[in-house]
C-alpha positions as a printed Julia matrix, in Angstrom:
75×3 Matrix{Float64}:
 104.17  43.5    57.86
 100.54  44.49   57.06
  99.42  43.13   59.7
 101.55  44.6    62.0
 100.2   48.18   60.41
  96.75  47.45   60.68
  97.63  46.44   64.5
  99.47  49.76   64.72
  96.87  52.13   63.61
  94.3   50.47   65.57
  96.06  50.85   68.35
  96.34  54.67   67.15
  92.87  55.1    66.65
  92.26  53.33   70.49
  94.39  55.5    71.89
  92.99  58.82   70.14
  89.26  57.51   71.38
  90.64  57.14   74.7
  92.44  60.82   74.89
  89.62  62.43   73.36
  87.21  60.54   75.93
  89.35  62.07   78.59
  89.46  65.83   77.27
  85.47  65.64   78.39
  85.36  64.74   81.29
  88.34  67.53   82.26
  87.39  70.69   83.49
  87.96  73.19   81.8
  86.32  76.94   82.91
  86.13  78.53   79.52
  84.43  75.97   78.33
  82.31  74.53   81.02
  81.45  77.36   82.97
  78.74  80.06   81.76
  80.28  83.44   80.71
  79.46  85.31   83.65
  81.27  82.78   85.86
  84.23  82.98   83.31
  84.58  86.53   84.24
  84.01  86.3    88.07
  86.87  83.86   87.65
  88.98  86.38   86.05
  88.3   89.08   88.71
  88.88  86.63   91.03
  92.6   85.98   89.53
  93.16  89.77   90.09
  92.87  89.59   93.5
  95.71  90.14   95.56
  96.05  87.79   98.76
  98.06  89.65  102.14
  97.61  93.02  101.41
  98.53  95.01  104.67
  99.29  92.04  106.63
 102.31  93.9   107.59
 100.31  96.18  109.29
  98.44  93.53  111.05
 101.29  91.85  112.01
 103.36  95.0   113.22
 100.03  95.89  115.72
  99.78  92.66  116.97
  99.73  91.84  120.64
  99.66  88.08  120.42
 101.88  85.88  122.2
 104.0   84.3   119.56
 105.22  82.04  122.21
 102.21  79.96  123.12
 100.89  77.39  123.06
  98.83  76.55  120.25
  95.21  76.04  120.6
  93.65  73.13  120.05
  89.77  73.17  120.7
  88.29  70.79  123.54
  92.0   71.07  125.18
  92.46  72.72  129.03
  96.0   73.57  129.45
């Protein structure tokens, strides 16, 4: 049975290492990036994607029936 415990918490201990190995080489931006770049990131999380795409989309004059183009292609 004491053996059996040792093997245990070894294995414990093994698999700790190996977790904690892991957590460095993750990514993570608060950590790893300077502070400037933390808050560039931050604005850049505020930024809204689409905005006024309606109105591009409403004064469009684009065929929405053709083909689609493909570069190099002579249809």
């Amino acid at each position: 049975v004491e053996e059996e415990l040792q093997e245990q918490e070894f294995l414990d201990r093994c698999f700790q290492e190996m977790l904690e190995e892991e957590e460095q080489d993750w990514f993570i931006p608060a950590r790893d990036l300077p502070q400037g770049m933390a808050q560039l990131q931050q604005q850049l999380h505020g930024l809204a994607v689409g905005d006024g795409s309606d109105d591009i989309l409403s004064k469009s004059n684009l065929n929405p029936d053709a083909k689609e183009f493909v570069p190099g292609v002579k249809y």
